[in-house]
C-alpha positions as a printed Julia matrix, in Angstrom:
278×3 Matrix{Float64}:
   0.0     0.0     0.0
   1.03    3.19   -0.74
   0.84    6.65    0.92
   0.92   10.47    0.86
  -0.53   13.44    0.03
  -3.13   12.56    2.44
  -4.9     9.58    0.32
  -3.73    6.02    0.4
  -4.45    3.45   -2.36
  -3.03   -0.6    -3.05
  -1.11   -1.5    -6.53
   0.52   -4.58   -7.37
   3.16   -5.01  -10.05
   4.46   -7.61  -11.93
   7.67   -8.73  -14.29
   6.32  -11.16  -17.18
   8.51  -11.67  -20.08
  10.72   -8.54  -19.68
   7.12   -6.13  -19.51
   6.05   -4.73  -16.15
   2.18   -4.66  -15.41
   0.03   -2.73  -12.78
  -3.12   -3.68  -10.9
  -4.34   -0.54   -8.8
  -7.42   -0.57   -7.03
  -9.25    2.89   -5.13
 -12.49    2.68   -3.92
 -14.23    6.01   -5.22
 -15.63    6.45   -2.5
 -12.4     7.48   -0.71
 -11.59    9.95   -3.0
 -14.42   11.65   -2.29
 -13.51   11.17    1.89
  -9.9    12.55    1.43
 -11.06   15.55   -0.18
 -13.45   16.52    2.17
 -10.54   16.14    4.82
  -8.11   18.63    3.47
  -7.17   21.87    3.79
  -6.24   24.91    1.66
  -3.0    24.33    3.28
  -2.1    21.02    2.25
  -0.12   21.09   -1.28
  -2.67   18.74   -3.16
  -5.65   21.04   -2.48
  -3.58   24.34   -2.53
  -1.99   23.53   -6.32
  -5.81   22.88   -7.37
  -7.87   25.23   -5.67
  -4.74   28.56   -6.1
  -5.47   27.53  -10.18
  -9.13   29.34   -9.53
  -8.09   32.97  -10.55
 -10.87   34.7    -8.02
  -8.89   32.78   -5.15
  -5.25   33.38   -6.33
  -6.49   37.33   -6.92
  -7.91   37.4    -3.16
  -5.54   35.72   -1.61
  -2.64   38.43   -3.59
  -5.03   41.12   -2.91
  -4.84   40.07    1.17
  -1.66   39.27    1.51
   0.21   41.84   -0.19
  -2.51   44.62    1.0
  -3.12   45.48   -2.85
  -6.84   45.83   -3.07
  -6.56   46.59   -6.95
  -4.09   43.47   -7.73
  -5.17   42.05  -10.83
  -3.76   38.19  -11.51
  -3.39   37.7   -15.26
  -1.96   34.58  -15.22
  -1.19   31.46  -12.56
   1.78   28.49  -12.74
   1.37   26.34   -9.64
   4.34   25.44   -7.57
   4.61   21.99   -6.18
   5.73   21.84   -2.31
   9.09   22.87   -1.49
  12.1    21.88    0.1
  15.01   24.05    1.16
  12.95   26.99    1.65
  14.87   30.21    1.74
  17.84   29.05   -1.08
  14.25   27.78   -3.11
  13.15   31.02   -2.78
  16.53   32.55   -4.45
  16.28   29.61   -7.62
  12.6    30.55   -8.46
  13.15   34.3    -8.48
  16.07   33.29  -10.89
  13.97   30.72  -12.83
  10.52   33.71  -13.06
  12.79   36.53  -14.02
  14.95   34.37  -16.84
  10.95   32.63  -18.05
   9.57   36.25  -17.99
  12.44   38.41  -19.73
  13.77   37.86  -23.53
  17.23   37.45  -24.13
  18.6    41.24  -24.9
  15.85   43.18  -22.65
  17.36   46.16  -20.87
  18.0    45.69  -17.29
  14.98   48.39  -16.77
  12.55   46.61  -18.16
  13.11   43.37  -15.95
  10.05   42.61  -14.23
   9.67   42.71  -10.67
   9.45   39.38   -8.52
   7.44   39.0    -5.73
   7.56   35.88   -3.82
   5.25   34.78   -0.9
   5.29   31.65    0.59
   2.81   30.7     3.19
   3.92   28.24    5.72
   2.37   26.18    8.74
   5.68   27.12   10.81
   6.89   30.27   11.82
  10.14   30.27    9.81
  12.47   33.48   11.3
  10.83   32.26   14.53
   9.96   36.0    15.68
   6.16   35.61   16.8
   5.13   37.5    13.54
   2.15   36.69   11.15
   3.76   38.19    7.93
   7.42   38.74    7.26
   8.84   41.11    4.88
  12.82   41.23    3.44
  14.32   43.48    0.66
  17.96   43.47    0.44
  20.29   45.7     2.07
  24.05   47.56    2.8
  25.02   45.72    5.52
  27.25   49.15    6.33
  24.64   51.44    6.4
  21.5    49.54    6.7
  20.33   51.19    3.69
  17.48   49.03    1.27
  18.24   48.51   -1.73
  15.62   47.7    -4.71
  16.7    45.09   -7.16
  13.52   44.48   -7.94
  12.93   41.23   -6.04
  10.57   41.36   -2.45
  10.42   38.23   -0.5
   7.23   37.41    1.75
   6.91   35.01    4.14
   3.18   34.38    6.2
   2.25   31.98    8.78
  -0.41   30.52    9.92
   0.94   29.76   13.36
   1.15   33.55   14.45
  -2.72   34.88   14.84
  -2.17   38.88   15.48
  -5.48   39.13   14.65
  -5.13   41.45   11.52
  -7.29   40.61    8.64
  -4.05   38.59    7.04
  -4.06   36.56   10.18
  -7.68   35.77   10.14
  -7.46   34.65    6.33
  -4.43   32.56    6.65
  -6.36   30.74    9.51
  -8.69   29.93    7.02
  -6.63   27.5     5.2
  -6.17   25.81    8.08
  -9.92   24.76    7.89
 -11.68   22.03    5.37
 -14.63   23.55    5.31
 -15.05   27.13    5.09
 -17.68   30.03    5.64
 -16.48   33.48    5.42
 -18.38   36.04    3.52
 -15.68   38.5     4.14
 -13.22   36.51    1.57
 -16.21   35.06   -0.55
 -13.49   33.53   -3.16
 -11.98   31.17   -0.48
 -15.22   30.44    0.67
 -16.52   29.41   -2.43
 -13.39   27.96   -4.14
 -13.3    25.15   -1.16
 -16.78   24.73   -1.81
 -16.76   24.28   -5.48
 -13.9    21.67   -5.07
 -14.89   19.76   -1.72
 -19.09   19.75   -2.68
 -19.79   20.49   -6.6
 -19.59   17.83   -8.99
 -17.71   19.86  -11.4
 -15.14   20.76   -8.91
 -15.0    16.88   -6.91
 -13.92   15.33  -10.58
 -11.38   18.03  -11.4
 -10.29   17.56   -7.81
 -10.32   13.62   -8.04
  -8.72   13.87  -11.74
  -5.81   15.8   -10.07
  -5.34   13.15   -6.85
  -5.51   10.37   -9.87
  -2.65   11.76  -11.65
  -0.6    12.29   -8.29
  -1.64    8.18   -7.55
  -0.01    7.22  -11.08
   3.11    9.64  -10.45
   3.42    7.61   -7.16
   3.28    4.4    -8.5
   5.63    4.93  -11.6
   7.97    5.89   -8.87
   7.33    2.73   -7.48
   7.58    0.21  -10.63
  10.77    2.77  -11.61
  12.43    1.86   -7.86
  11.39   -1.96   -8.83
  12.51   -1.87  -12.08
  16.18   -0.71  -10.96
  16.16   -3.47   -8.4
  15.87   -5.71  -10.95
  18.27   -3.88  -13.4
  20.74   -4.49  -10.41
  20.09   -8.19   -9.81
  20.86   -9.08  -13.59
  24.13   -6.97  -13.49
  25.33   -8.44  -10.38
  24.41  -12.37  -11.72
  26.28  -10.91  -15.04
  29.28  -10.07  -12.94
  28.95  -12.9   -10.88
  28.84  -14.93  -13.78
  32.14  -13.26  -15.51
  34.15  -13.57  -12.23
  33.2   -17.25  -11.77
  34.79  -17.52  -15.45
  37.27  -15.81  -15.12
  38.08  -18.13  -11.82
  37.64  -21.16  -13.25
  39.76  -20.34  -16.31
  42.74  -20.05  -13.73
  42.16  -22.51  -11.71
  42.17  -24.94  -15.54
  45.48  -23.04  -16.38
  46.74  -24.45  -12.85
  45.35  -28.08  -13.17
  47.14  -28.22  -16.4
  50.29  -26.96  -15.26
  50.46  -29.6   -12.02
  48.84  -27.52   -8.71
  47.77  -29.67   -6.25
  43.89  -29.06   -5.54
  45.47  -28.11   -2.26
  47.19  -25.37   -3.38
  44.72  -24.04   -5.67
  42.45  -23.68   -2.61
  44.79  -21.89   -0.32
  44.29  -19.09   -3.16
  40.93  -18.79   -2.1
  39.34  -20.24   -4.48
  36.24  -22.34   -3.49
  35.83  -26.25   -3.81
  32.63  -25.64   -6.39
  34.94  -23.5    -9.04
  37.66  -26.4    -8.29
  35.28  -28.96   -9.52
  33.82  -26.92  -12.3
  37.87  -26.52  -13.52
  38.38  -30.22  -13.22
  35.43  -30.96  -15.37
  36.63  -28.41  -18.04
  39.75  -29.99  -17.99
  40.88  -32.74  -20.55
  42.04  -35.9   -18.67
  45.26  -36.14  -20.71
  46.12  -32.53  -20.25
  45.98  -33.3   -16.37
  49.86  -33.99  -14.87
């Protein structure tokens, strides 16, 4: 059985003739129970229900205190690892995606990056932090055109980003005061529509999971056959000696005390012509 992501499912797989073949079986049913048991914070839900552009333009418009944010367009980011040097590659990766080779260095776009957590990462008993660069000399900010955000929802200052990132601690929600949240879980956790794009999404993670699975099997296999292959050469390769020694007179007592076992000794002996033995 296999886990994660906060659904759980069985597969079997099988080697016949050189193929590999898979047997899964998921009660529907149970796709319909995990979903109603996540969060907005969890990374399955999140990637789906942040694609909604009425949630990813609230949730902007909140965080960042930009009540006229428009969203234009939305690439979800699978969970992260690594945090604060992840943070560093994906500015990198956004800027060099969004900016033709040759632009001028004043029309580089800025990067904003906010990354909501379930742990308060600088560990300072804020909800929200914010970081620019700066002259370490003379304390002075400097704009390169990157901002980094980071919000919790451990820290509850009660602001109104506080009480939305608590939110997404909930699976279910009811807050008319962030009506896109509201209804995005909704649509997702309690519409048809939204339960098959939901369960679509957990059935692509479940086949991700298990090609990771036959690909771990698969090299297991790979490894068996190339240590029986090199098993097979050394055993050669011993037995061809130990022939060259018959031939030339060594005791089978000697040829043993070079470590060499009494199976490749008989093996030799067998190869060996009777009139070539001394």
């Amino acid at each position: 059985m296999l886990q994660g992501h906060g659904y759980s499912f069985y597969s079997y797989y099988f080697f016949n003739k050189g193929e590999y073949f898979i047997i899964m079986s998921l009660d529907l049913q149970q796709y319909h129970d995990q979903i109603q048991a996540l969060r907005p914070m969890d990374d399955v839900f999140f990637e789906v229900l942040i694609q909604q552009p009425g949630v990813c333009e609230e949730m902007l418009r909140v965080l960042l205190d930009c009540p006229d944010l428009i969203v234009l367009d939305i690439h979800a980011q699978h969970s992260i690892r690594n945090l604060l040097k992840r943070v560093r590659y994906n500015e990198a990766c956004v800027t060099t995606q969004a900016t033709d080779p040759g632009t001028d260095f004043e029309n580089i776009p800025t990067v904003y990056s906010l990354y909501i957590s379930d742990f308060d990462i600088f560990k300072k008993g804020k909800t929200i932090y914010h970081i620019r660069k700066s002259v370490i000399e003379t304390d002075q900010t400097v704009d390169d055109g990157t901002l980094e955000i980071y919000a919790n929802t451990i820290v509850n200052d009660k602001s109104t980003i506080a009480e939305y990132l608590q939110l997404l601690k909930k699976t279910a929600i009811d807050n008319p005061k962030f009506p896109h949240l509201t209804e995005g879980v909704k649509y997702l956790k309690n519409e048809r529509r939204g339960v098959e794009k939901m369960s679509g999404f957990l059935a692509e993670l479940l086949e991700k999971e298990v090609q990771k699975e036959v690909k771990k099997e698969l090299q297991k296999e790979v490894q068996k056959e190339l240590q029986k292959e090199l098993q097979k050469k050394c055993n050669e390769i011993a037995i061809s000696k130990i022939c060259k020694m018959i031939e030339l007179g060594y005791s089978k007592e000697d040829i043993l005390k070079l470590d060499y076992t009494n199976a490749e000794y008989d093996l030799a002996l067998e190869k060996v012509s009777p009139k070539n033995v001394l």
